[in-house]
N, C-alpha and C positions, 0 to 999 in steps of 0.2 A: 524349383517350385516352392520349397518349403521357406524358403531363405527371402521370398519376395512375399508372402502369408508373412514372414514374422516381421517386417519390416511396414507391413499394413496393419495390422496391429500396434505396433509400436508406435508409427505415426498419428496415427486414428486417436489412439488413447491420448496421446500428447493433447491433441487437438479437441477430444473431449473433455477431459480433466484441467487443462487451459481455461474453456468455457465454463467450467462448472465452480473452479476458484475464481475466475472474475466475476461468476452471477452471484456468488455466495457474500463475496465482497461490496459488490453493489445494494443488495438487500439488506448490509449491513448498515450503510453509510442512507437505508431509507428510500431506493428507489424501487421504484416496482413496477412499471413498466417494460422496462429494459431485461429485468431478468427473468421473466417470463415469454418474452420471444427468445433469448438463451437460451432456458431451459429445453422450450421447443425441439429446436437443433442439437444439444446436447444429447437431448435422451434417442434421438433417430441416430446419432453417429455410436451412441453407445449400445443400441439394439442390435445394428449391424455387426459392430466388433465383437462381442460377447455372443451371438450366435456362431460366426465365421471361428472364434477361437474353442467353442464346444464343439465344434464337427469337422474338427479335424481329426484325420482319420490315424495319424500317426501317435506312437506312445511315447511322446521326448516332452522333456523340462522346458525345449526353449519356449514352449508356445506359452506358459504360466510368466516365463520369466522376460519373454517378447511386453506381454502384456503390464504387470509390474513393473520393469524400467518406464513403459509409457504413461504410466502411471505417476509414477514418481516426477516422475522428465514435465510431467503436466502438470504437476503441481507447483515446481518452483516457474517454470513459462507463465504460468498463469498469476504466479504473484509478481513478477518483473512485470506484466505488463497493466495490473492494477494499479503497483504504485508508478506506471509513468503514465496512466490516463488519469486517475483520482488524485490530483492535488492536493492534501486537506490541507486545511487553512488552524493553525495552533492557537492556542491561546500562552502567554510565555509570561510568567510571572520569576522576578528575581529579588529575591530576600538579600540582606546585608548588601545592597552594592554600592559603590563607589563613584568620582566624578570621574573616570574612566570611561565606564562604562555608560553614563549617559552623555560623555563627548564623543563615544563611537557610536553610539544611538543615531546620536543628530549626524555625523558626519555619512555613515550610510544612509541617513533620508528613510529612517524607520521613528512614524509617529508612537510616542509613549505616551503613561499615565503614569507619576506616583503618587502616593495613596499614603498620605499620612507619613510624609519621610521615612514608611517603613520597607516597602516593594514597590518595584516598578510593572508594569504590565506595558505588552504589546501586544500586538498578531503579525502572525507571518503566514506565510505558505510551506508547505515542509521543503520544497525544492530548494529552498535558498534558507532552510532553518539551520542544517548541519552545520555550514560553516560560520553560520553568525552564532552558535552557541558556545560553539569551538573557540573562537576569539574573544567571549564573555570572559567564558571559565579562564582564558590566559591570563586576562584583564584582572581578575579577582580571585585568586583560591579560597576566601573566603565567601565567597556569595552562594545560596540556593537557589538552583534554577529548577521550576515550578513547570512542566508541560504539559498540556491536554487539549485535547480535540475539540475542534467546534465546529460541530454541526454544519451551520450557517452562519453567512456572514447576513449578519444585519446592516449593511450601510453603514457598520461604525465611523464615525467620520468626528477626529481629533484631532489637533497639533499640541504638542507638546506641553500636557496639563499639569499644574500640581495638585494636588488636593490635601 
């Protein structure tokens, strides 16, 4: 009996604390809609857990520590599955580069800007950022690569400028 209480706990808490890192995360990235029917549900799965885990009637560690692991266990669930719903879209600026790096630009079909022959700027999506930065940096030890988040994409619409 005890062993199926800490295993509902444990899952519950996953499954709240999941909810509550992706509302947290949505609210970040400016929506508000969305994490307000999360919350909703959140705080009902969390009312239930956190009552059921005070009234139990037994005096053992597992039921803190049932609760905790679901905790923890729901915090990283809940950021795996932010970053595979939230896309964000970068902004990628690279200082000192070379013609390497914009023959690998154009050959993956990634629209640039540079800017006074001093950096180049693009955007990407993060899903496909890791391994094009990773083959930057191969391309140049000497280059700085510049990364930051963008909001929103405004319809940037470029081929291959110089300025």
């Amino acid at each position: 009996m005890l062993f199926f209480m800490l295993l509902k706990i444990f899952f519950a808490r996953i499954i709240d604390v999941s909810l509550g890192t992706f509302r947290t995360i949505l609210i970040i990235k400016g929506k508000i809609i969305y994490p307000a029917i999360i919350a909703f549900f959140e705080v009902i799965i969390w009312f239930y857990v956190a009552k059921e885990a005070l009234l139990v009637k037994t005096n053992t560690i597992l039921v803190p520590i049932a609760y905790a692991l679901g905790y923890a266990t729901g915090n990283l669930i809940g950021s795996i599955i932010s970053k595979k719903i939230i896309n964000n879209l970068y902004e990628i600026k690279i200082y000192y580069f070379n013609k390497k790096i914009i023959n690998y630009l154009k050959r993956i079909k990634i629209n640039f800007i540079i800017i006074n022959n001093k950096y180049i700027i693009f955007y990407e999506k993060e899903k496909n950022l890791c391994h094009i930065l990773y083959d930057i940096n191969n391309l140049s030890k000497r280059c700085i690569i510049y990364k930051s988040e963008v909001r929103k994409n405004n319809s940037l619409q470029y081929k291959n400028i110089v300025l």
